[in-house]
C-alpha positions as CSV (number, residue, x, y, z in Angstrom):
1,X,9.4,-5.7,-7.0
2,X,8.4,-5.7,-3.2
3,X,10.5,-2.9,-1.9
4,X,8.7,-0.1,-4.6
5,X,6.6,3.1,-4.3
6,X,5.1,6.2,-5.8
7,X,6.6,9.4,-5.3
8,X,3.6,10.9,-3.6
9,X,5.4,13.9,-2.5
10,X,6.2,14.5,-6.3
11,X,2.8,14.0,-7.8
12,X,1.5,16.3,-5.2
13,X,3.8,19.3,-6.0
14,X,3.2,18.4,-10.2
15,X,-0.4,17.4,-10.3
16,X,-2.2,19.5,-7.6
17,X,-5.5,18.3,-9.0
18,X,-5.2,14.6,-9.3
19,X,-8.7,13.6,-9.7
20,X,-9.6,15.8,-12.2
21,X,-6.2,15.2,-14.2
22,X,-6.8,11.4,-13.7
23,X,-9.8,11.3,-15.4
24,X,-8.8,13.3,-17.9
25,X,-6.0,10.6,-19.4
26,X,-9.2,7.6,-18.4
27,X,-7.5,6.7,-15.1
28,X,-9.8,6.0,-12.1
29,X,-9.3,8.6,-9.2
30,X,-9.6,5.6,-6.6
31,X,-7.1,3.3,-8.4
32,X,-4.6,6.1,-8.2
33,X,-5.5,7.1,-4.6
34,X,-5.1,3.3,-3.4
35,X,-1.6,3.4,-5.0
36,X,-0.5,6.4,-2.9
37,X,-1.7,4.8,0.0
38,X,0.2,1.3,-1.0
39,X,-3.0,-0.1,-0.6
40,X,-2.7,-1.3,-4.1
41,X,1.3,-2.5,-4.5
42,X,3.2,-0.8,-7.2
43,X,4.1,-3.9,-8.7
44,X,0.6,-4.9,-9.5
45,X,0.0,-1.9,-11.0
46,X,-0.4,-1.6,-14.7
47,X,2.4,-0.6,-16.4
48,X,-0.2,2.2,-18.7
49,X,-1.0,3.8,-15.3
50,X,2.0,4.5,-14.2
51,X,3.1,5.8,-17.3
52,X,0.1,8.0,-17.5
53,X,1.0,9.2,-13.7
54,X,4.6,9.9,-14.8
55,X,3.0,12.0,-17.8
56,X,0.7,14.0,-15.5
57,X,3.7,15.3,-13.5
58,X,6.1,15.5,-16.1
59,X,8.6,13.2,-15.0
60,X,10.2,9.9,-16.2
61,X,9.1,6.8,-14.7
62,X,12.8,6.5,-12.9
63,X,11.3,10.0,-10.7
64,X,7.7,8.3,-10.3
65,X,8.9,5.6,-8.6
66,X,11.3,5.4,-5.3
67,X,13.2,1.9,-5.2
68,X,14.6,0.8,-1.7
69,X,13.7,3.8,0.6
70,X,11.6,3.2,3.8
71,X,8.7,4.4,4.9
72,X,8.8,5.7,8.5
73,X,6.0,5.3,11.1
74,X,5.5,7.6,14.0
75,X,3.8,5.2,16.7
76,X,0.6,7.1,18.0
77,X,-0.5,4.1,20.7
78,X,-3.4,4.8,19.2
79,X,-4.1,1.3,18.3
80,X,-6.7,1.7,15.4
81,X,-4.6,3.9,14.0
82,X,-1.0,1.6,14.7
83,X,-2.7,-1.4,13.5
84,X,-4.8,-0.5,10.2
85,X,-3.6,2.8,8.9
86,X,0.1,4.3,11.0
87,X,0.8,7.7,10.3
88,X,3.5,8.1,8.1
89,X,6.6,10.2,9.5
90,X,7.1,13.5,6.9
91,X,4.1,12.3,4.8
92,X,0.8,13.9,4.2
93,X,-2.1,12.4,6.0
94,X,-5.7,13.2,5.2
95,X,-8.5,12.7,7.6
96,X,-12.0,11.9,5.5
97,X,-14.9,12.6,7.3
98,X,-18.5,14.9,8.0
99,X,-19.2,16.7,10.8
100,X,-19.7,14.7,14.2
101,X,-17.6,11.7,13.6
102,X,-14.5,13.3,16.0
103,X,-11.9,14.2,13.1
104,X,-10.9,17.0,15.5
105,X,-10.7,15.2,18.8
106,X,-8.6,12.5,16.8
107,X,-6.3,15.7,15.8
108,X,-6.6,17.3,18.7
109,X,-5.4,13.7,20.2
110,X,-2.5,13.3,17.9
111,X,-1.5,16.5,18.3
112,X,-1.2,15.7,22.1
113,X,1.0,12.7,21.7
114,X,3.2,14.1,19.3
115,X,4.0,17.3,21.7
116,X,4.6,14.7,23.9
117,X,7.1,13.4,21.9
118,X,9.0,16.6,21.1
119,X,6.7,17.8,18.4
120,X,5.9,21.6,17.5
121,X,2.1,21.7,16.2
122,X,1.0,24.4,13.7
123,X,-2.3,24.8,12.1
124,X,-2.9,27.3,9.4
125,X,-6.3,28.7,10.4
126,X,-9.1,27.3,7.8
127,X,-10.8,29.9,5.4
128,X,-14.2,30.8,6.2
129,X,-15.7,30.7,9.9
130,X,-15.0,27.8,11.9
131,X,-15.0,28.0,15.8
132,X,-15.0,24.2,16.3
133,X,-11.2,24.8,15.7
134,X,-11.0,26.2,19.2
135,X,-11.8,23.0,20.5
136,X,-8.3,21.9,19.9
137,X,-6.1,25.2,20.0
138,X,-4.8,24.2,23.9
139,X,-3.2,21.3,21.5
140,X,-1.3,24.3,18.9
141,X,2.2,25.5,19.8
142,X,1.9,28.2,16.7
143,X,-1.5,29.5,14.9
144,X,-0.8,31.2,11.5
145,X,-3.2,32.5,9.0
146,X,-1.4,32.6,5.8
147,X,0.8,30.1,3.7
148,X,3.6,32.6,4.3
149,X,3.6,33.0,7.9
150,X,3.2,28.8,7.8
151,X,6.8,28.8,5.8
152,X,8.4,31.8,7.6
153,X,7.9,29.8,11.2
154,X,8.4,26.7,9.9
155,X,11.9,27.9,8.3
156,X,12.3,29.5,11.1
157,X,12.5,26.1,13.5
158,X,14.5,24.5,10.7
159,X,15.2,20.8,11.1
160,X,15.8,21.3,14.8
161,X,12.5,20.6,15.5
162,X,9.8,17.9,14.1
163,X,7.2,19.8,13.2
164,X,3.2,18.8,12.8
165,X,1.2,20.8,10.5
166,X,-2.2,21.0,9.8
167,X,-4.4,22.6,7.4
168,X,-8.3,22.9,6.1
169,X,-9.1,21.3,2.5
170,X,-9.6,24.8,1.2
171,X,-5.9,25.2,1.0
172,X,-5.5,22.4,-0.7
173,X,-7.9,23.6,-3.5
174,X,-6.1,26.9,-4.2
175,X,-3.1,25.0,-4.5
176,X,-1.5,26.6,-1.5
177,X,-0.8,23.4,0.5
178,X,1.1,22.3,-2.2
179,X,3.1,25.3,-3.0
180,X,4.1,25.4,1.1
181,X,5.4,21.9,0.6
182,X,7.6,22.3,-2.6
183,X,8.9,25.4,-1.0
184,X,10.1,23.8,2.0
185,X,11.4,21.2,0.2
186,X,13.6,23.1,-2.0
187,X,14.9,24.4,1.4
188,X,15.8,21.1,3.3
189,X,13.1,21.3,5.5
190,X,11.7,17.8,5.4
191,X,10.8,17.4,8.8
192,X,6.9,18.2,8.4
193,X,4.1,15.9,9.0
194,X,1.4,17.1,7.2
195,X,-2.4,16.3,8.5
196,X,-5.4,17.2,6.2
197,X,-9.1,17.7,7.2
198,X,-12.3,18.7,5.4
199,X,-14.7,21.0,8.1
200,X,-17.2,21.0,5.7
201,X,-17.7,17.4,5.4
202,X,-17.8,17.2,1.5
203,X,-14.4,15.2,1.2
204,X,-16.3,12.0,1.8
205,X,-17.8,11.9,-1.3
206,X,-14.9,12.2,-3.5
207,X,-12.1,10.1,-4.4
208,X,-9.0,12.0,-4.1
209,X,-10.1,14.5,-1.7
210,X,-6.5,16.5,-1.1
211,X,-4.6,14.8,-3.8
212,X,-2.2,12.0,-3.1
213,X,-2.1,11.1,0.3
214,X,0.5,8.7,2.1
215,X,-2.2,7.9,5.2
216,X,-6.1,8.1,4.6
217,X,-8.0,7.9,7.7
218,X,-11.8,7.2,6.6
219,X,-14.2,7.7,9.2
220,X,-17.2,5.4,9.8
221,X,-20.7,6.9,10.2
222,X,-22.1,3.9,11.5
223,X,-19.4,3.5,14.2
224,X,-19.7,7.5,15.4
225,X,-23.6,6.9,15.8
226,X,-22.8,3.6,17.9
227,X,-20.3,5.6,20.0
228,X,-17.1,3.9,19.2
229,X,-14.5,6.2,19.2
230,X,-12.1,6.5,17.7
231,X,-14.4,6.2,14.7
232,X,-12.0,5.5,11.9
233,X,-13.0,3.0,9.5
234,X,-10.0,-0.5,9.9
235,X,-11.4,-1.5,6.1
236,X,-11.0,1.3,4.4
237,X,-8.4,3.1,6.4
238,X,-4.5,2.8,4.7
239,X,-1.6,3.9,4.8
240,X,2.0,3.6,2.8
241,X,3.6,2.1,5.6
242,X,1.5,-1.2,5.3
243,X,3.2,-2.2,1.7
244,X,5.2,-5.1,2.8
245,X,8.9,-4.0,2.1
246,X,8.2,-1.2,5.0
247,X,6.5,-3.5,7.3
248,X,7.4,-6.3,10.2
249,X,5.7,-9.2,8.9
250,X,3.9,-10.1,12.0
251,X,2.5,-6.4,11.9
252,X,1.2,-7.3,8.3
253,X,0.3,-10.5,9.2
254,X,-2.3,-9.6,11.6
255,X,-3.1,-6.5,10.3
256,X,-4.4,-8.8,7.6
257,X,-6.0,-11.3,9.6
258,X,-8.4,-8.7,11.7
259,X,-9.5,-6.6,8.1
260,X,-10.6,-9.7,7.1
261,X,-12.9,-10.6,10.3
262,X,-13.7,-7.0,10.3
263,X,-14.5,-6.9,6.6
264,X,-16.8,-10.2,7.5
265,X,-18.3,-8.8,11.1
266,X,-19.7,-6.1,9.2
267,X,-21.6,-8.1,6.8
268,X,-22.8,-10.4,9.3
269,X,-23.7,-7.6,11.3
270,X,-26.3,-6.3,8.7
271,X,-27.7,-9.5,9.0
272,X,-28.3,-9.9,12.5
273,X,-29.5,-6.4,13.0
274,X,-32.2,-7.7,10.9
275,X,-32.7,-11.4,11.6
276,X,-30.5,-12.0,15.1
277,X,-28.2,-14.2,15.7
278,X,-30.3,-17.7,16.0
279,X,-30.2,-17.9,12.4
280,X,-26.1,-18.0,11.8
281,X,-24.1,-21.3,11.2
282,X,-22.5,-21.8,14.3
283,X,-18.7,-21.0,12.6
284,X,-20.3,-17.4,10.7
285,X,-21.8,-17.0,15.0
286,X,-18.4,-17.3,16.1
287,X,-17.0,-14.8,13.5
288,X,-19.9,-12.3,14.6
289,X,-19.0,-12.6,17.8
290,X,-15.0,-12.2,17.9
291,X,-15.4,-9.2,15.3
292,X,-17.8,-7.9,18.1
293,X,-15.2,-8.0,20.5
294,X,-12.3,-7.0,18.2
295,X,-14.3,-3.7,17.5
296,X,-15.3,-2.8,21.3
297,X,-11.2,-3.7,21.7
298,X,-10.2,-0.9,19.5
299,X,-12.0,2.3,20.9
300,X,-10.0,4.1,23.2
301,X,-9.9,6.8,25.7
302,X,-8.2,9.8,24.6
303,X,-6.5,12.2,27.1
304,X,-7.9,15.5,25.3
305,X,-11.5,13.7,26.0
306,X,-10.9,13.0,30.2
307,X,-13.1,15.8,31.2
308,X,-15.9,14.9,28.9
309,X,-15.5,11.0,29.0
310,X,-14.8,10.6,33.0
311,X,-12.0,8.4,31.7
312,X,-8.5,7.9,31.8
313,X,-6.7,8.6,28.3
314,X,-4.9,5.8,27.7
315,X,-1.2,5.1,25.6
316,X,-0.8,1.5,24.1
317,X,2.2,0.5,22.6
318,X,2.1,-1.1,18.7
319,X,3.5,-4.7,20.2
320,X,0.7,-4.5,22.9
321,X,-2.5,-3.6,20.3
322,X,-0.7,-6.9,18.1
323,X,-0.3,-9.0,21.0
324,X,-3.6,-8.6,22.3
325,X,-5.8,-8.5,18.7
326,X,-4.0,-12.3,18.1
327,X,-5.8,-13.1,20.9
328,X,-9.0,-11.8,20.2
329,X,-8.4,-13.1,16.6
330,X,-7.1,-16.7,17.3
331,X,-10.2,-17.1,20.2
332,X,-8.6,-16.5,23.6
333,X,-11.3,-14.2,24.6
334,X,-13.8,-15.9,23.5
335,X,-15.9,-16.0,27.0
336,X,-15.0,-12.2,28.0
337,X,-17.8,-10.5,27.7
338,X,-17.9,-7.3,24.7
339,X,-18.7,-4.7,27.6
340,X,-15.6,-5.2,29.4
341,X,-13.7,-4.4,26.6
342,X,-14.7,-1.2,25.3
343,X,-12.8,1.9,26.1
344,X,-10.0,0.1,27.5
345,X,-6.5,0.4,26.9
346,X,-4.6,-2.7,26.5
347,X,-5.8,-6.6,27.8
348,X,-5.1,-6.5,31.5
């Protein structure tokens, strides 16, 4: 029951408004969204939900649900991202967060790496006026400003060429996103990674902001007003590639192991913001202190960001970012001090 997921692709092209339709049959928007994601495993799901999902889009259960196929990661070295929510090769990826928590410097970023890696990057220009998009156009290979033009060029590269798209939520209300993607797909064009942001901000407060998703990258107020950057939220952040069957075990395992001292550091933190640390248990102390250093570990300099940051952008491989978080998790840098670890790349 392990190797089992939703067909998140197919929901999106049948039930463009998921959270509305979800509620409708007394289905929980977040309960669906977390089984997009993987975050909750197919096979712990109810068996009246995913009949209710299969009746949404009009499918048999058989279509709903994809036995045996993998789901491919694209490794970012972005190791927030490669350790608690990897993008998802072909998938749709949706980036939740206001204004001033660095969603565009993150796609602007990603964008980067991927044209590093062969890549062609479009964006289909958002309605409305938004000139913080030309922060990241020197990262766009092709500009267009309708769904058509979007599927003429990308038919136009064809599968010769890995393509990375991305689009405002205000095509993803008029149901335009979703009509692009069932369009290609009835083509052969399945070579599209699809990245989803919200430049208004209001995403946050919903739960299934642009429909099913197989990536959600939730951004973290607190850590964008502390400076931590990338400010993507390791708790709350998933992704379809972290169900088991599509994952290397050690990957899962410590993936696991840092959520939970995360999950913990925050509470703690709370605390201690108020009281200090003289008043933890010496074992909650020690918690505190290697989510302390397991949080400064994971920002990053970006290479889109050199000339504002004055430092180096800096690429570290998946095996690195798990290497070096089992040390921070199992107490190896325990006497390092927090400072020397923020904005770093990987453990020198």
């Amino acid at each position: 029951m392990d190797n089992i997921r939703l067909n998140v692709s197919l929901l999106r092209r049948r039930v463009p408004n998921l959270t509305s339709a979800a509620k409708s049959v007394g289905l929980r928007p977040a309960t669906v969204s977390n089984l997009c994601t993987g975050k909750i495993p197919v096979g712990r799901a109810e068996v009246r939900t995913l009949v209710a999902l299969a009746d949404l889009a009009g499918c048999s259960l058989d279509d709903l649900i994809i036995r045996g196929e993998k789901v491919e990661m694209i490794e970012t070295k972005i190791k927030v991202v490669d350790l608690f929510a990897p993008l998802t090769k072909g998938g749709t990826n949706g980036l939740v967060a206001r204004p001033g928590m660095g969603q565009l410097v993150l796609l602007a970023e990603l964008f980067y790496r991927l044209k590093m890696d062969g890549f062609t990057t479009m964006l289909l220009n958002p309605e409305g006026n938004h000139p913080e998009v030309n922060d990241i156009s020197n990262e766009i290979d092709v500009i267009t400003n309708s769904i058509e033009e979007s599927y003429e060029k990308a038919l136009a590269l064809g599968n010769s060429k890995e393509i990375a798209f991305a689009a405002d939520r205000s095509h993803v209300l008029s149901g335009k996103i979703q009509e692009l993607q069932e369009k290609l797909d009835n083509v052969g064009i399945h070579s599209v990674t699809t990245f989803l942001v919200d430049l208004s901000g209001e995403v946050v407060d919903e739960d299934l902001p642009f429909g099913p998703l197989e990536t959600l990258w939730q951004f973290d107020a607190d850590l964008a007003a502390r400076h931590k950057f990338p400010a993507i939220n390791p708790v709350y952040s998933t992704s379809s590639v972290l169900e088991g069957a599509h994952l290397d075990l050690q990957h899962l395992s410590i993936q696991q192991r840092a959520q939970k001292l995360l999950r913990r550091y925050r509470e703690l933190r709370s605390l201690v913001n108020v009281r200090g640390t003289d008043r933890l248990p010496e074992s909650e102390l020690l918690t505190f202190q290697r989510g302390e250093r397991l949080e400064a570990y994971l920002t990053q300099p970006f290479y889109v960001a050199e000339q504002f940051s004055g430092k180096k952008g800096e690429s570290v491989s998946l095996q690195d970012t798990l290497s070096d978080v089992r040390k921070i998790l199992d107490g190896s840098l325990d006497t390092v001090q927090v400072d020397s670890l923020i904005y770093i790349g990987s453990l020198r």
